[in-house]
N, C-alpha and C positions, 0 to 999 in steps of 0.2 A: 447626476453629479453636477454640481455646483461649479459657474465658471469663476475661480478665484484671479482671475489675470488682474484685473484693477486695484487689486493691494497691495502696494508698494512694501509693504513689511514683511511678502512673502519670497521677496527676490531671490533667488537663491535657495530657495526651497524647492526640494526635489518634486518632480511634477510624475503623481502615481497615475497617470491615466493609461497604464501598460495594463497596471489592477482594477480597473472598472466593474470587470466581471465578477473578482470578488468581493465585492459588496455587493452587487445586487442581489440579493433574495439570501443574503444570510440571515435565518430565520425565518424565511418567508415559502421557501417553496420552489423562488423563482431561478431556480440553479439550472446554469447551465448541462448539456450534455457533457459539452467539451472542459467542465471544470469537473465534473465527477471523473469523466475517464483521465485528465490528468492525474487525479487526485491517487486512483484506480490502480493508473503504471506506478505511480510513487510505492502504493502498498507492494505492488506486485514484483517491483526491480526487488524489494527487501525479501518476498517470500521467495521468489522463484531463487538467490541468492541461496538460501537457508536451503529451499527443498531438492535442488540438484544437489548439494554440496554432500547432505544427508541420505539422498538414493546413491550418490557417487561414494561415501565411503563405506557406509551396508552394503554394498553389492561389493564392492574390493573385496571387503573383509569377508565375506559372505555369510552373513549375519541370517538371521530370519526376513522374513516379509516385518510382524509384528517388531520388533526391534529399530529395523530401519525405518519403518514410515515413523515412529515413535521421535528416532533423532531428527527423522526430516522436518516432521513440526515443530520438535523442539527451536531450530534453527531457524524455520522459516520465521517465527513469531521471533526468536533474537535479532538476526538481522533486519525483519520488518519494523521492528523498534528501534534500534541501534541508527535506520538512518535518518528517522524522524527524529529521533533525539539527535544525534549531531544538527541536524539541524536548527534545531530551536535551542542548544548551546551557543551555537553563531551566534544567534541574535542575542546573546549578553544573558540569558536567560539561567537562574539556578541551576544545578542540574537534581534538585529533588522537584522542582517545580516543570521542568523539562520533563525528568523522568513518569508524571502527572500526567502531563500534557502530552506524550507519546504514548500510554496505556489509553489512554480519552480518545486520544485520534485510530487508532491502530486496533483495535482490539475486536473489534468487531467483523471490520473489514479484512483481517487475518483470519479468524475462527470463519468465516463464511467463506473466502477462499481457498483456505485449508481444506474444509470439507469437501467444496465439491473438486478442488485438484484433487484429493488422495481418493473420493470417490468413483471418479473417473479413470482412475489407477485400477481401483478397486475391479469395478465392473468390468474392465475390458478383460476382452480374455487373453491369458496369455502374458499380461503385464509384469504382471506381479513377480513370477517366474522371469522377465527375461535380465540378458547379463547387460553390460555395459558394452559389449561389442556387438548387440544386437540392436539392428535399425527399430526394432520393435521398442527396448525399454526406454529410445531417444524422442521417436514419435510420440507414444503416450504421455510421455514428458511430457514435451512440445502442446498437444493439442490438449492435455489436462491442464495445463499454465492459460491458453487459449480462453478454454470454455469457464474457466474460475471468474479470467478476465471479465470477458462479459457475463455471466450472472451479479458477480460483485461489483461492477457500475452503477446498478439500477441503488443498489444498498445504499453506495457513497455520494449518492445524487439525494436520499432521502435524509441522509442526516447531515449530508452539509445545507439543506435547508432548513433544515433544522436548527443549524448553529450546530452541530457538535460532527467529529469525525472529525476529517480533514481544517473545516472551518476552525474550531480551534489553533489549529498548528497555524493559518493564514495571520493570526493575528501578529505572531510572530517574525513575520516578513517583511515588515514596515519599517 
């Protein structure tokens, strides 16, 4: 990054060097660890939002396994979008161009956490089956959110080097 201090007609211009990290290596590769896994809990505060809220009202009601993991995706990809769009609405942004911009950023990084959270649901034994006062269906929660987490890093590390994922959405932050 370029030291712009000796330009007097920047006075007063806010000084982004908090964002260093995002720019370097958007499109290049050169992306951060620690700006994918931001990127990562962004998706992640939206899915695990959707996916508790969707295993908490399937299990009240007591719906089927197929039913309820059905609404927990459903939700999880709603509110995974819903806070990315809020966000890039802040910034002055349309909201058909927002709405764009949050499918672009989001969509990937959802269906590959999706999968391996409800997968890991899946396989465990016993999950599937348990109730909402059982320590079991909070733990598999818990460590299927965990291990989504980290698989889906390595994802949001590749395509915000890319320029697309999250990078997208960055643009909107300035």
């Amino acid at each position: 990054m370029q030291d712009h201090s000796q330009h007097t007609q920047h006075a007063g211009h806010p000084d982004h060097s908090a964002h260093a990290d995002h720019h370097s290596g958007h499109g290049s590769g050169g992306v951060s660890w620690a700006m994918a896994a931001r990127a990562t809990l962004h998706c992640l505060t939206g899915c695990a939002i959707g996916e508790i809220l969707g295993m908490v009202i399937g299990t009240a009601f007591g719906w089927g396994n197929v039913p309820t993991m059905v609404l927990a995706i459903v939700l999880a990809f709603f509110f995974g979008y819903t806070l990315t769009l809020r966000s890039v609405l802040k910034a002055g942004v349309d909201f058909r161009t927002a709405f764009r911009v949050a499918l672009a950023a989001d969509t990937l990084s959802i269906a590959v956490m999706e999968l391996i959270d409800n997968g890991v649901i899946v396989l465990w034994p016993g999950a599937m089956d348990a109730m909402l006062s059982d320590v079991l269906f909070w733990a598999a929660l818990t460590i299927s959110l965990a291990v989504a987490f980290v698989v889906t890093t390595p994802v949001n590390k590749w395509m915000i080097g890319r320029g697309k994922g999250h990078a997208v959405v960055h643009q909107y932050h300035h």
